[in-house]
C-alpha positions as CSV (number, residue, x, y, z in Angstrom):
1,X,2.2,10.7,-0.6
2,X,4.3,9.8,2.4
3,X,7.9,8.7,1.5
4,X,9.0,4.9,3.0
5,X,6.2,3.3,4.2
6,X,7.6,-0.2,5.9
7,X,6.6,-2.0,3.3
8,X,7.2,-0.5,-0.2
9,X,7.5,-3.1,-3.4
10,X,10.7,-3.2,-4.7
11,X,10.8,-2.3,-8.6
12,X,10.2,-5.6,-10.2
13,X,7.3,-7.4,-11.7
14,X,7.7,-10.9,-10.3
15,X,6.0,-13.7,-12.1
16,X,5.5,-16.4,-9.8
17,X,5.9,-19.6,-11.6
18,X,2.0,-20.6,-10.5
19,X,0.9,-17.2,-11.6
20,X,1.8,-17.8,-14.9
21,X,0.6,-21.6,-15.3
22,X,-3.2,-20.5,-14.4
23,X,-3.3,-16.8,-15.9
24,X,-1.3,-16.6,-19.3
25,X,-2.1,-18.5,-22.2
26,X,0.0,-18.8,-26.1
27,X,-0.5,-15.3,-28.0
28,X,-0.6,-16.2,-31.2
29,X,-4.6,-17.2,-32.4
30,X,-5.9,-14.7,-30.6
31,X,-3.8,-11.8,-31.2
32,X,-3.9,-12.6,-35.0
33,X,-7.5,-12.6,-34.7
34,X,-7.1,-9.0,-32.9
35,X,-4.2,-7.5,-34.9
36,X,-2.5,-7.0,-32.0
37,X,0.6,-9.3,-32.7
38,X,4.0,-7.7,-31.1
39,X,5.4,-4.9,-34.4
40,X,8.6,-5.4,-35.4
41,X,11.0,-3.0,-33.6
42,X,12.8,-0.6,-36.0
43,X,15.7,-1.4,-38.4
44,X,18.9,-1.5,-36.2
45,X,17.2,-2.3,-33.1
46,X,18.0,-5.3,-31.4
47,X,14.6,-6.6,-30.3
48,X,14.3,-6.2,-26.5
49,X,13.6,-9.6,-25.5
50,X,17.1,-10.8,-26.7
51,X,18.8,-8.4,-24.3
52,X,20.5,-9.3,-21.5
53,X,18.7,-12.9,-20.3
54,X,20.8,-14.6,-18.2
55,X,21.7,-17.9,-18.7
56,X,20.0,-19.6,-15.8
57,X,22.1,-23.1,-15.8
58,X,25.6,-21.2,-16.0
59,X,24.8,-19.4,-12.7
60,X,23.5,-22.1,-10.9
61,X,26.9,-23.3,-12.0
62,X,28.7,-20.7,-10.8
63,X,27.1,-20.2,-6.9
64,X,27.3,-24.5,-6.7
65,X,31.5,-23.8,-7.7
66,X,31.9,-20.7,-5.1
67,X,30.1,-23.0,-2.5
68,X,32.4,-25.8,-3.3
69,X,35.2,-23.4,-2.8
70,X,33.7,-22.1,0.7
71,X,32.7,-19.2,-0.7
72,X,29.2,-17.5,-0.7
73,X,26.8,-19.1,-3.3
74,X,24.9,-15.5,-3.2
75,X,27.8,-13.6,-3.4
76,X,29.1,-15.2,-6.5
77,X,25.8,-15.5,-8.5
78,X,24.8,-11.1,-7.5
79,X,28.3,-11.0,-9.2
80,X,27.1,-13.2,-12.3
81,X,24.0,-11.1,-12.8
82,X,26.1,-8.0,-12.4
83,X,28.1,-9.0,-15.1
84,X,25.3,-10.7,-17.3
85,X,23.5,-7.0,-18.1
86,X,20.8,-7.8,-16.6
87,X,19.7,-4.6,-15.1
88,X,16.3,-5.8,-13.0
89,X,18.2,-9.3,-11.9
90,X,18.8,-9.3,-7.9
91,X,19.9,-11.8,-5.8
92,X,17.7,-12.5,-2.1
93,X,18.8,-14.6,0.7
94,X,16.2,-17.0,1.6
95,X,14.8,-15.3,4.3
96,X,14.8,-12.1,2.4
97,X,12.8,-13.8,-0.5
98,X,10.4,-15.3,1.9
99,X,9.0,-12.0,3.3
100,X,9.3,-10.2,-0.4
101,X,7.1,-12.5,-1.5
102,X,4.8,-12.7,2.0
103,X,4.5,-8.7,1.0
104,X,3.1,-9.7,-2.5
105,X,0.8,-11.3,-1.0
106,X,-0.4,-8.3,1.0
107,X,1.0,-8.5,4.1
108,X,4.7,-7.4,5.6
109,X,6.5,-7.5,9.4
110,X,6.5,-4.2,11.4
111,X,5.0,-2.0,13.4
112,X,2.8,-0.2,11.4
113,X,4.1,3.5,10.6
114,X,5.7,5.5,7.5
115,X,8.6,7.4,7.9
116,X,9.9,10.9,5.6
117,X,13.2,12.9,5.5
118,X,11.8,16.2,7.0
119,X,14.9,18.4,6.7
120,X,18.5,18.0,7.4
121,X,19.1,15.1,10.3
122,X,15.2,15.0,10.8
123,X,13.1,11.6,10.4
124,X,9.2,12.1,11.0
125,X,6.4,9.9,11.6
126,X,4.5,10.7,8.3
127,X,1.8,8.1,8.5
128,X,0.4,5.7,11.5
129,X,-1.5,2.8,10.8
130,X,-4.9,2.3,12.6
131,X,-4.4,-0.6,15.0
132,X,-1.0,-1.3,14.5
133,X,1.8,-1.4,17.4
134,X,2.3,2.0,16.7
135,X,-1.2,3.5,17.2
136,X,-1.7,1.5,20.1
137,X,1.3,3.0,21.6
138,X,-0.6,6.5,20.7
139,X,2.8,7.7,18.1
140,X,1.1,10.3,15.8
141,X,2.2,11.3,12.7
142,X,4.2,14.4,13.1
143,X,6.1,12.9,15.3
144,X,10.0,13.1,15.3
145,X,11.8,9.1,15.3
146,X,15.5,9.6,16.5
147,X,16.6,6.2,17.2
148,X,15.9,2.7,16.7
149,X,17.0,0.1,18.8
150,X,19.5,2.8,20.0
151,X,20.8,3.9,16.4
152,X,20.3,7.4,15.6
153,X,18.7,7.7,12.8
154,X,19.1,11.2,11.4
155,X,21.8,10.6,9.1
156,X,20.3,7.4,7.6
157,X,18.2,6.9,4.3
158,X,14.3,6.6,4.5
159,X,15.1,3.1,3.3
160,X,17.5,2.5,5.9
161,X,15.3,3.9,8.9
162,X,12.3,1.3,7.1
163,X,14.9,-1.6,7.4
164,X,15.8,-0.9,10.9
165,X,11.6,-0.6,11.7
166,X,11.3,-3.7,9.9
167,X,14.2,-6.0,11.9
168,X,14.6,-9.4,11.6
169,X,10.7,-10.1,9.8
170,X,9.6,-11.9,12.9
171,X,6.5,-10.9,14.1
172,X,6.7,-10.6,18.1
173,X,10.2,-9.7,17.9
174,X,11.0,-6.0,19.8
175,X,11.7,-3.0,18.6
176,X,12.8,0.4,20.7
177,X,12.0,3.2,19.2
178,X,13.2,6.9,20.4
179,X,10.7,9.7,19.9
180,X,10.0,13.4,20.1
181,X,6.7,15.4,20.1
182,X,7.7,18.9,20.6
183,X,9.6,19.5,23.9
184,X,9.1,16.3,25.1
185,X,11.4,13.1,24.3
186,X,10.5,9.6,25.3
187,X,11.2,5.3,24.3
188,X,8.6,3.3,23.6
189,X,9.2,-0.4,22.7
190,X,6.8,-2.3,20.4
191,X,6.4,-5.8,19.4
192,X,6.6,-6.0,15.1
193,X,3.3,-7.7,14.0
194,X,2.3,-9.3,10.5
195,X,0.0,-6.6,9.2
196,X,-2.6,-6.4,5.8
197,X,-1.0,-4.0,3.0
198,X,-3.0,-1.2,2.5
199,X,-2.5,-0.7,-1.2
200,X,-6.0,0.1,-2.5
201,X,-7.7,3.2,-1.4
202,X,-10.9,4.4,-2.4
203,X,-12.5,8.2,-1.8
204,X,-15.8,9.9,-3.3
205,X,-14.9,13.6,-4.1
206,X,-17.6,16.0,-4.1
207,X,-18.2,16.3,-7.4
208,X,-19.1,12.4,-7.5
209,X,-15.8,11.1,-9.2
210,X,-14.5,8.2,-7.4
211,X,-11.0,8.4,-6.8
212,X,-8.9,4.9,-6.8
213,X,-5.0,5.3,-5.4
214,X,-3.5,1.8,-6.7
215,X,0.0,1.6,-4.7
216,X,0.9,-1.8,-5.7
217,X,0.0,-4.7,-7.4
218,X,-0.3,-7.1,-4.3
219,X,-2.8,-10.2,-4.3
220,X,-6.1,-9.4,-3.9
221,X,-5.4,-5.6,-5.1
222,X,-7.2,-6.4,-8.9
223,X,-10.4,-7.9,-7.2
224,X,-10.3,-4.1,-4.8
225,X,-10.2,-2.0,-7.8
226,X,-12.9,-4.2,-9.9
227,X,-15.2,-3.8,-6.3
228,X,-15.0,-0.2,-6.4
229,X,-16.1,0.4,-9.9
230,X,-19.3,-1.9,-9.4
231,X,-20.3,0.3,-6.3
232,X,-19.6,3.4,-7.8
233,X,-22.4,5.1,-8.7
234,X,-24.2,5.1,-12.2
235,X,-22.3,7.1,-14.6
236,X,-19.9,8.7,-11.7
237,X,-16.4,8.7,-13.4
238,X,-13.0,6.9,-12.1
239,X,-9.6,8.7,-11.4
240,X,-7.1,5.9,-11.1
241,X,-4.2,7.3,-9.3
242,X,-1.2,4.7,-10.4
243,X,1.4,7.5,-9.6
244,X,4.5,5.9,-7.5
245,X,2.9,2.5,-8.0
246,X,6.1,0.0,-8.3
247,X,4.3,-2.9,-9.9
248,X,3.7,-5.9,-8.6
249,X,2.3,-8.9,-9.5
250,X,0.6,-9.3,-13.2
251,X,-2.5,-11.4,-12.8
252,X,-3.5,-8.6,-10.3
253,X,-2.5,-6.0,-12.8
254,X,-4.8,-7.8,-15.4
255,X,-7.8,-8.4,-12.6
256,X,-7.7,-4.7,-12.1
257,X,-7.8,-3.8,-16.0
258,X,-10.4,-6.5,-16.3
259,X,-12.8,-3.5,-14.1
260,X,-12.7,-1.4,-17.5
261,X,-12.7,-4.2,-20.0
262,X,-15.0,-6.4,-21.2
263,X,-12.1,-9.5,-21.8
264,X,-9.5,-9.0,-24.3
265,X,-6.2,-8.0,-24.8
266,X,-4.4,-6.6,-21.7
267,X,-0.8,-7.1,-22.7
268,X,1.7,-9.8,-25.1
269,X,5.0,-10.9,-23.4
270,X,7.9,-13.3,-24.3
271,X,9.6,-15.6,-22.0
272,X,12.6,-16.8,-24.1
273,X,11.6,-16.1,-27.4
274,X,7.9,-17.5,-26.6
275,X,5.1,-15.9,-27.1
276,X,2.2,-15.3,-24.7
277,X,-0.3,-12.9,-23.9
278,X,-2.4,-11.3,-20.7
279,X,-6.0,-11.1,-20.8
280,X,-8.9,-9.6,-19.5
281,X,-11.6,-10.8,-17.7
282,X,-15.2,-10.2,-19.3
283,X,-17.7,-8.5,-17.7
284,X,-16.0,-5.3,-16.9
285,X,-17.5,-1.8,-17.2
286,X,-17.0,-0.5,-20.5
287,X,-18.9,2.9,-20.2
288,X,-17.7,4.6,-17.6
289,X,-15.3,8.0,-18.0
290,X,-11.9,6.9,-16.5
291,X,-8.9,9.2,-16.3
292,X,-5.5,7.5,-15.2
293,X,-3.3,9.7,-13.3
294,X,0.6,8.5,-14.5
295,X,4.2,9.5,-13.4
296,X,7.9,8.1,-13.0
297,X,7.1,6.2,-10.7
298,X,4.4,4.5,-12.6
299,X,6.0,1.1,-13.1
300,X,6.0,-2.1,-14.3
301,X,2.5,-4.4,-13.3
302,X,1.0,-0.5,-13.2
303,X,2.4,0.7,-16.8
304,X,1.1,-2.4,-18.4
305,X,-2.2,-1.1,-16.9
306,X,-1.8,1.7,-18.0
307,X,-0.6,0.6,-21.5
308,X,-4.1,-1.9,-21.8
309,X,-6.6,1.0,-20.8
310,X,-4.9,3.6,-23.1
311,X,-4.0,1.6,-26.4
312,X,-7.9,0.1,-26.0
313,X,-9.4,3.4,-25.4
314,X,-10.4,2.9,-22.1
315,X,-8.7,6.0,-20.7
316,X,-7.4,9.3,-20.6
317,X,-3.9,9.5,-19.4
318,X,-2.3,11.9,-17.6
319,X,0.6,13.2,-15.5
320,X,4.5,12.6,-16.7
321,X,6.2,9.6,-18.3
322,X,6.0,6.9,-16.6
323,X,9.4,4.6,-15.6
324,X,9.8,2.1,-18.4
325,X,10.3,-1.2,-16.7
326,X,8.4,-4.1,-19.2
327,X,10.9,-6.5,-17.8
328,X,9.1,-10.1,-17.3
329,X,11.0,-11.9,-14.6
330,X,11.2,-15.1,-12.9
331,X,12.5,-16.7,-9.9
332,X,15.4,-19.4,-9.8
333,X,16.3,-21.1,-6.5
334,X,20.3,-21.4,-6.3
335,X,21.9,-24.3,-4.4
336,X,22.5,-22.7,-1.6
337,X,18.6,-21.8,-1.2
338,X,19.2,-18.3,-2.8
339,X,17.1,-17.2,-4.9
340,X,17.9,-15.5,-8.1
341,X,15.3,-13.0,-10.3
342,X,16.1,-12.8,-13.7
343,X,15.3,-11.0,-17.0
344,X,13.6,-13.8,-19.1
345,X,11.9,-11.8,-21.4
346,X,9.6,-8.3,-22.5
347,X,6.0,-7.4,-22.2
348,X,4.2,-4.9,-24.8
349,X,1.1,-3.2,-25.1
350,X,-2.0,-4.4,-26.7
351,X,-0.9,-2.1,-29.5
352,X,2.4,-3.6,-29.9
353,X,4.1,-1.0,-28.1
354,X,7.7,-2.1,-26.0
355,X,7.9,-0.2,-22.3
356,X,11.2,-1.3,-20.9
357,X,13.6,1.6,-21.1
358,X,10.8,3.8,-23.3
359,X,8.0,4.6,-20.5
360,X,4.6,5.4,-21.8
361,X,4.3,9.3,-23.0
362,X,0.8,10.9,-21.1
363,X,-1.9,11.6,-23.5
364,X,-1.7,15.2,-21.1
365,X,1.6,16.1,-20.0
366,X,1.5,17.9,-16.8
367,X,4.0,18.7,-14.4
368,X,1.8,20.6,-11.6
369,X,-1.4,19.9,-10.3
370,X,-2.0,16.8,-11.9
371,X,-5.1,15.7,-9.9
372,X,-6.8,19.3,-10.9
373,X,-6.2,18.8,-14.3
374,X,-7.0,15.3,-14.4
375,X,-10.1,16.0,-12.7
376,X,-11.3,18.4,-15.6
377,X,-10.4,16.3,-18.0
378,X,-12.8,13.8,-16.3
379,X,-15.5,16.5,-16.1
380,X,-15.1,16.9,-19.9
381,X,-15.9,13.2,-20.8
382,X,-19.1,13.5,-18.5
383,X,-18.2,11.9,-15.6
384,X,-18.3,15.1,-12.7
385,X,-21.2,16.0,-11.4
């Protein structure tokens, strides 16, 4: 997969305070009636969900004093949360928060092209987007980026070179970009547009397995995945690819499981000591082989996923562990129209099982050719041709 596509969700599962008024629901009838109440965590073990919460009211607090003092309200509440233990809180300016969550809803600012460290001082075009300012300007992947807006660009981070693509967040804004193809060196200036996330892809392999890359959990992702497993041929079997997926946001997490389950349990969580749980839509397709190909990167909205399909028997995993980020998080606006996300509480999976800082082990561990092997294990519960 390309490395630093323009738009690339960060690594945390936001839960929009709407999201969670119309999706979750209390735990505790139905997960009774399911055995699938939270266990206990082992003697000695501070259970997660009383880790490092941040109390929301003290840093409201303290950004409304630094302001009073003339100092930055943003500055001095990223200090709180450094201080707090929180290790997934993070501070955004208002304008940053604004196009974080425009890019959960599937859409970002730029001009439509991935970038990848191809050796030492060497930034290449890895991936163009059909349509985008980019393509239209005929860039090709390949294709060596030396400069934007005059910065060289060689020395900078893939992150760094994305941030530069991605400017300001206004669409119609300019951006001068200097190229190489081969011998020949030339600028090209492009106008950043607001542009659809691409983060469901679907391909039929030869053998007849459909092959689903989920790269985040963006709105509208959940209903993608469910879409492809209703066209996909009877008895053909799935290879979800969640490997590199950052999360996202829950409900689509949940939409996407509810492709493989008929309702149920997808996941219990806490938000300060109450508990709730995800579900699954009924309806889904409970028949159909499904291998889910997992790694460190697996995060998140994707390990919760991954957590419902394997505890409920829905799926073979395979690959490498996967991150071990089960943080719940929501957003608190600061007086100074920051916005703060903290660490308000754990998920688990239907099995009970905490992910934050633990990952979820492969039922296949594999370091190399993990699509191969995936793809025979897929063959061996029936679904290959």
């Amino acid at each position: 997969m390309p490395v630093g596509p323009e738009f690339c969700p960060r690594p945390r599962g936001v839960f929009r305070g709407a999201v969670l008024a119309l999706v979750f629901a209390a735990v505790l009838a139905a997960a009774a009636v399911t055995g699938s109440l939270p266990r206990q965590e082992p003697a000695g073990t501070e259970p997660s969900s009383r880790r490092a919460l941040v109390d929301r009211g003290a840093l409201n607090r303290a950004a409304a004093e630094a302001m009073a003092d003339g100092k930055s309200g943003k500055q001095a509440a990223e200090e709180f949360v450094s201080r707090s233990g929180d290790r997934w809180g993070a501070v955004y300016g208002p304008a940053e928060y604004e196009e974080f969550e425009q890019a959960l809803d599937g859409s970002y600012t730029g001009v439509g092209l991935s970038a990848r460290k191809a050796g030492e001082g060497r930034v290449e075009i890895s991936r163009v987007r059909a349509g985008g300012p980019a393509a239209r300007a005929g860039l090709r992947p390949g294709d060596r980026l030396v400069t934007v807006d005059g910065r060289s660009v060689g020395s900078l981070s893939v992150s760094e070179v994305v941030s530069l693509l991605r400017g300001d967040g206004v669409p119609g804004s300019a951006v001068v970009l200097g190229v190489e193809r081969g011998r020949t060196a030339w600028t090209v200036s492009l106008r950043r547009a607001r542009l659809a996330t691409e983060d469901v892809t679907v391909r039929r392999l030869g053998d007849g397995t459909v092959l689903i890359k989920v790269a985040a959990f963006t709105k509208g992702t959940g209903e993608r995945v469910r879409k492809a497993v209703r066209q996909a041929r009877p008895g053909a079997g799935v290879l979800l690819d969640l490997r590199g997926n950052a999360g996202g946001l829950v409900a689509e997490a949940a939409v996407a499981a509810s492709a493989f389950l008929d309702g149920g349990l997808v996941a219990t969580y806490d938000v300060e000591g109450e508990q709730r749980a995800v579900y699954a839509q009924s309806g889904g397709d409970t028949e159909r082989p499904v291998v889910a190909l997992i790694d460190g990167g697996t995060m998140s909205a994707a390990e919760l996923l991954t957590g419902a399909l394997k505890d409920r028997g829905r799926a073979v995993t395979v690959g490498s562990r996967t991150f071990g980020k089960g943080a719940v998080q929501m957003p608190s606006t600061l007086p100074d129209g920051s916005v703060a996300e903290l660490t308000v509480g754990h998920y688990r999976t239907p099995a009970g099982h905490g992910v934050d800082g633990r990952g979820i082990t492969p039922d296949l561990a594999v370091s190399e050719r993990a699509e191969e092997r995936a793809r025979t294990v897929l063959s061996g519960l029936g679904g290959g041709s």
